[in-house]
C-alpha positions in Angstrom: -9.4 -40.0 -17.6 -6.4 -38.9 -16.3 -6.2 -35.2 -15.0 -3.0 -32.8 -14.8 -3.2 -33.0 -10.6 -3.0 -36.6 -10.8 0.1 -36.5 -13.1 2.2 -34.2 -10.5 3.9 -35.6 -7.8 2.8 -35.2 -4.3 3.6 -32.0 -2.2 6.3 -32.2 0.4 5.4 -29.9 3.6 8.2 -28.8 5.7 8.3 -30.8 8.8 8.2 -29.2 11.9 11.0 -29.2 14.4 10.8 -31.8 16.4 12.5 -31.7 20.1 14.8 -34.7 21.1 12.6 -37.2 23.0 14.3 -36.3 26.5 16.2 -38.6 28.8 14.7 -40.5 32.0 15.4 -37.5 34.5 13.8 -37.5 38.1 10.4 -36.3 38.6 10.2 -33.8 40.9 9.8 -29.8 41.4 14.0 -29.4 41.9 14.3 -31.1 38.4 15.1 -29.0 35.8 12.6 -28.6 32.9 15.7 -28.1 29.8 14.4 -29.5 26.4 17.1 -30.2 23.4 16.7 -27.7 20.9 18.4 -29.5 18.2 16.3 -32.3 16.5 17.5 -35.5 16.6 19.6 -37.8 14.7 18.3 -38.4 10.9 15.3 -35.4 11.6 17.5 -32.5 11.0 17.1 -31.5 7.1 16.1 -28.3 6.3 17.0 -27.4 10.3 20.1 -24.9 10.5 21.3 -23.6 13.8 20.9 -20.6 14.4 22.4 -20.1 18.2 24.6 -21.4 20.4 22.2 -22.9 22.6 21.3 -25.0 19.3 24.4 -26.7 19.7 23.6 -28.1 22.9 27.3 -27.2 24.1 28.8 -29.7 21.1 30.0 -29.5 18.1 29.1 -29.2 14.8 26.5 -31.1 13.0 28.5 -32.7 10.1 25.0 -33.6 8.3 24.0 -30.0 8.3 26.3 -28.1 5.2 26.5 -24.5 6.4 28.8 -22.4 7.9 28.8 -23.5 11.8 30.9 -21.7 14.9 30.0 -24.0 17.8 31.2 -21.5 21.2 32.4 -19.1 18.4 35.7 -21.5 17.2 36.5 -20.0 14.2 34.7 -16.7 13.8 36.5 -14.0 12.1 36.2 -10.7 12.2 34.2 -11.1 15.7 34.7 -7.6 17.5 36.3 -7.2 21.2 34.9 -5.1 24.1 37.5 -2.1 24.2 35.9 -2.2 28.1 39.0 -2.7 30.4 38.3 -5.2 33.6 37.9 -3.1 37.0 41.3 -4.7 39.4 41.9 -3.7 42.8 45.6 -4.1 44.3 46.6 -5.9 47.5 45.3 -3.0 49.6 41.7 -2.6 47.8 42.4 0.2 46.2 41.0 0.2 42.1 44.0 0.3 40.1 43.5 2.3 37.0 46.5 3.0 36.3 47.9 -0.6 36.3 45.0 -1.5 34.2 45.6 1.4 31.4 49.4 0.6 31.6 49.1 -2.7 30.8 47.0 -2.3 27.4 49.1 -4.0 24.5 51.5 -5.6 26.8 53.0 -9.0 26.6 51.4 -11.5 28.7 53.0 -11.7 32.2 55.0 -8.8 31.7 55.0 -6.6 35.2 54.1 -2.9 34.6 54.8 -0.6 37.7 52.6 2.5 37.8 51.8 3.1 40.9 53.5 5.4 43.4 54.5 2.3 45.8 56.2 1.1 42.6 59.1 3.9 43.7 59.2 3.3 47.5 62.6 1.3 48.3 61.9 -2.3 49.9 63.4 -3.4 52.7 64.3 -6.9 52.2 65.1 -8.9 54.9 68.3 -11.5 55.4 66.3 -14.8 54.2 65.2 -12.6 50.9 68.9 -11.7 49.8 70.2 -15.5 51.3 72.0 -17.0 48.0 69.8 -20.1 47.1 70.9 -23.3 47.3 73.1 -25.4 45.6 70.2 -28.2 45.2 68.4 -24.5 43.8 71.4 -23.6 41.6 71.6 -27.1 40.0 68.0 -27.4 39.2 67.9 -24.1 37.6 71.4 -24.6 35.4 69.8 -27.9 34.6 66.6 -26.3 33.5 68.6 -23.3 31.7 70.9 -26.0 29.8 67.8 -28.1 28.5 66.5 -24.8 27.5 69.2 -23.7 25.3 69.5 -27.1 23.5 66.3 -27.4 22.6 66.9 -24.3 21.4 70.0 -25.1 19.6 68.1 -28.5 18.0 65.6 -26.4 16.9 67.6 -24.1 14.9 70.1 -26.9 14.1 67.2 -29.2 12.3 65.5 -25.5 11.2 68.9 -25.1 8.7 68.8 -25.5 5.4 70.8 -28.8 4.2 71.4 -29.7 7.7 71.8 -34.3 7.7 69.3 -34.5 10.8 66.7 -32.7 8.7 66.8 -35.3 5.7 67.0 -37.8 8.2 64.1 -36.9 10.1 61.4 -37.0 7.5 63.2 -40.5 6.3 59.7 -43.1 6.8 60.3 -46.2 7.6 60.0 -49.2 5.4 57.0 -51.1 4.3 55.6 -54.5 3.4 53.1 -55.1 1.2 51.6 -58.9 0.6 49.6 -58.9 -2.9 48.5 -62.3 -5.0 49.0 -61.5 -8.4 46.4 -62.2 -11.2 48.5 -64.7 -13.4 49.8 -67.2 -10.6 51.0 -70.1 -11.7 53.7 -72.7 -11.5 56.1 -71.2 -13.9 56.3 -67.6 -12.6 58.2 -66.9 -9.7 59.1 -70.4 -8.5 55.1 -71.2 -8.4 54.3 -69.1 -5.1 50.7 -67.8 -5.0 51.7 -64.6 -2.5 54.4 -62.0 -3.3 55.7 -59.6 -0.9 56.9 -55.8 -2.1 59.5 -53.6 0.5 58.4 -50.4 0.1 61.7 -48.1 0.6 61.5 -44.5 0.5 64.6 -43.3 -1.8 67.2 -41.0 0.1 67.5 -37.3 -0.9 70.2 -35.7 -0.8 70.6 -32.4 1.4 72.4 -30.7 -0.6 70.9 -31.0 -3.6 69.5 -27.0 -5.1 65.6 -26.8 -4.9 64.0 -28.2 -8.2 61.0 -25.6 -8.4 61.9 -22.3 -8.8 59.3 -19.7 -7.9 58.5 -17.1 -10.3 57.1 -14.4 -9.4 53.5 -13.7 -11.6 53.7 -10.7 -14.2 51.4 -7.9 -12.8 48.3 -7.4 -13.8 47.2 -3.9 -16.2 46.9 -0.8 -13.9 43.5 1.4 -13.7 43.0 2.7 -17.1 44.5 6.2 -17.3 42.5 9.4 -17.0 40.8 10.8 -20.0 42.5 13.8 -21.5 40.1 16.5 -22.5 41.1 18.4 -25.9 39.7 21.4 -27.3 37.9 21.2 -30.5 40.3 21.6 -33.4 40.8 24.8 -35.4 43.0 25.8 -37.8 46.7 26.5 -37.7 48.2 29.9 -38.6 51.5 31.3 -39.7 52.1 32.2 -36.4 51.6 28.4 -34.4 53.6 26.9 -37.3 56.6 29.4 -36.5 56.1 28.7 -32.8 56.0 25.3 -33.0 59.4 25.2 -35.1 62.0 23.3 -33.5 65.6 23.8 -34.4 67.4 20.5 -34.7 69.7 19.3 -32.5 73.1 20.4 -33.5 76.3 19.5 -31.4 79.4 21.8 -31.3 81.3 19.3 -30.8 80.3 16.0 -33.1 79.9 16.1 -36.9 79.8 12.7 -38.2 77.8 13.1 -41.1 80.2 16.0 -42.0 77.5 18.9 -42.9 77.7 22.5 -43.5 75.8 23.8 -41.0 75.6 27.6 -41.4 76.3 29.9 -38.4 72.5 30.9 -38.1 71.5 27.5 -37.4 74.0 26.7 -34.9 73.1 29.9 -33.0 69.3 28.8 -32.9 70.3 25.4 -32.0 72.7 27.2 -29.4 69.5 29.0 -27.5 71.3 32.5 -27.5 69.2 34.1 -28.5 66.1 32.6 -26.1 68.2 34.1 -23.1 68.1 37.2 -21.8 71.3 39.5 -21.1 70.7 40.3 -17.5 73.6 42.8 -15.8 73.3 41.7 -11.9 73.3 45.3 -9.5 76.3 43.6 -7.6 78.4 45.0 -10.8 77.4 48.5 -9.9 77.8 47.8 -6.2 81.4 46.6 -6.9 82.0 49.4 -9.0 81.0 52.0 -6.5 83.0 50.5 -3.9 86.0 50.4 -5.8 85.5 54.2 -6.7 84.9 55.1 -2.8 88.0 53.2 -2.0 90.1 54.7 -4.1 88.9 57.9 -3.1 89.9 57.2 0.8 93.0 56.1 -0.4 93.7 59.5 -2.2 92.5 61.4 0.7 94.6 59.3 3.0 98.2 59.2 0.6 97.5 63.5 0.4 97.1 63.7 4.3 100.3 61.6 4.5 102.1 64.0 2.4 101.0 67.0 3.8 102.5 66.0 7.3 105.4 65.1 6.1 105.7 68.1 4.2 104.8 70.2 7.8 107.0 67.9 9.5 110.3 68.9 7.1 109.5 72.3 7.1 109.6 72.6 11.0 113.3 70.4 10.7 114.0 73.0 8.6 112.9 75.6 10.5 114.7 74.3 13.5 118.2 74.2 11.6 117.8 77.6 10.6 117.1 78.4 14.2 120.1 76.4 15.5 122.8 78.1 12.4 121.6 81.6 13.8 122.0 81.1 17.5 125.8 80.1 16.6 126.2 82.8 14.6 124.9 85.1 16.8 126.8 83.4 19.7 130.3 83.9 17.7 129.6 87.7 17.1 129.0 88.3 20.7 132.4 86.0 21.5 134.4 87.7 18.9 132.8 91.8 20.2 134.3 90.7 24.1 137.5 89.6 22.9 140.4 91.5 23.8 142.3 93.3 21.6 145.5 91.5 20.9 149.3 92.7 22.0 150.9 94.8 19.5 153.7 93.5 17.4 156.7 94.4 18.8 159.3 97.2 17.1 161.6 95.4 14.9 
């Protein structure tokens, strides 16, 4: 009789890791004891490495499907020491401030922060000599390369440009095939037939023949619940509040109504303003009423000068009219008495 433990099939224990059978090395105390860590080829399921040292300073094991950074190629998200490198300058001296300066740079890119970086140089005739001309042609040379490689890369870079459609143009290919129905009657009765595979020209100018569209949105974070109040009944007063005038314009009337004045007034909003008199009215007021006031006072001192002024003219006159009066009395009292009239 068969029993339910024969029936299953056998267990399958997890085999142990097996070191690499090592390679001939010489015996001896200087020879170093290093054992592989990985298992060796075909003996590596259920094995994952784990460190680098399982790698045995290779690559990854393509047998082995998991996720495998052999010296950390490929790692993301792997965080760097924020620790800066202790450098010394030419003297010996730690250079702090070089190294904080240079945090974020470019590579190659010469920060001066030291005090030496001010001092003025004395540079000797062989320093300022003009170089060459063997000098001066090499670097012109070098500078002109430069530029058109430069100029080639934009150049093939541009959209439409002839070199561009040319450059991706692959040359053409041959392909021998026999075909199934050979025979005598098809194609002259030969056995092999040979294809030249062309690739067809594009033209550069031709518009692009996908358009990108760009994908609808998707629906924003559902909008936050409004709370409401539990409902109660509306009086006289919430139904007056909540009256709206309609919206009347003094200036259109296509429909020709009657609108009565009432309606226009409340459509208006008159009568939801408030008359407010501003204080610069008063102000204004005031000042007006001050200035006239100076004015007054000033045209009624005017006047009452020129009245003192006339009356002491007139004054004078009279003054003047009596000394000549006075004068011709005294004249006419000295005189002497004139000859009599002879006897006739």
């Amino acid at each position: 009789m068969t029993t339910a433990a024969g029936m299953l099939p056998p267990m399958i224990l997890p085999r142990a890791t097996q070191p690499a059978e090592p390679e001939d090395e010489p015996a001896g105390p200087s020879a170093p004891q290093r054992a592989a860590r990985a298992p060796a080829q075909g003996k590596r399921k259920g094995w994952v490495p784990r460190s680098q040292a399982d790698f045995c300073d290779g690559g990854a094991y393509p047998e082995i499907h998991v996720a495998q950074f052999p010296l950390e190629m490929g790692r993301k998200g792997k965080a760097q020491s924020q620790v800066l490198a202790l450098t010394t300058d030419a003297s010996g001296r730690v250079g702090h401030a070089a190294g904080i300066a240079s945090v974020g740079q470019r590579d190659g890119k010469v920060v001066h922060a030291t005090r030496d970086s001010l001092a003025p140089k004395n540079l000797g005739d062989e320093e300022l000599a003009r170089p060459s001309e063997d000098a001066a042609a090499e670097n012109t040379e070098r500078t002109r390369l430069a530029l058109e490689a430069l100029a080639g890369a934009k150049v093939a870079n541009a959209h439409g440009s002839l070199e561009k459609a040319m450059s991706d143009k692959k040359p053409a290919q041959y392909i021998k095939y026999t075909p199934s129905n050979s025979g005598g009657a098809q194609a002259g009765g030969a056995t092999n037939r040979v294809i030249r595979m062309v690739e067809a020209p594009v033209d550069p100018m031709e518009p692009p023949k996908f358009k990108h569209k760009r994908v609808p949105r998707g629906p924003p974070s559902p909008p936050v619940p409004v709370m409401h109040s539990p409902p109660r009944k509306i009086t006289a007063k919430d139904q007056a509040d909540w009256k709206i005038p309609p919206c009347i314009s003094n200036w259109k009337n296509i429909k020709g109504y009657t609108i009565p004045l009432d309606k226009r007034l409340a459509a208006d909003g008159r009568n939801l303003q408030e008359v407010q008199i501003s204080d610069n009215f008063a102000k204004l007021s005031e000042a007006l009423y001050i200035a006239e006031r100076s004015a007054r006072e000033e045209v009624e001192k005017r006047a009452d000068i020129q009245k003192r002024l006339a009356a002491k003219d007139k004054e004078r006159k009279e003054d003047e009219l009596r000394n000549l009066a006075m004068r011709a009395r005294e004249e006419r009292s000295a005189a002497p008495p004139p000859p009599p009239l002879p006897a006739g």
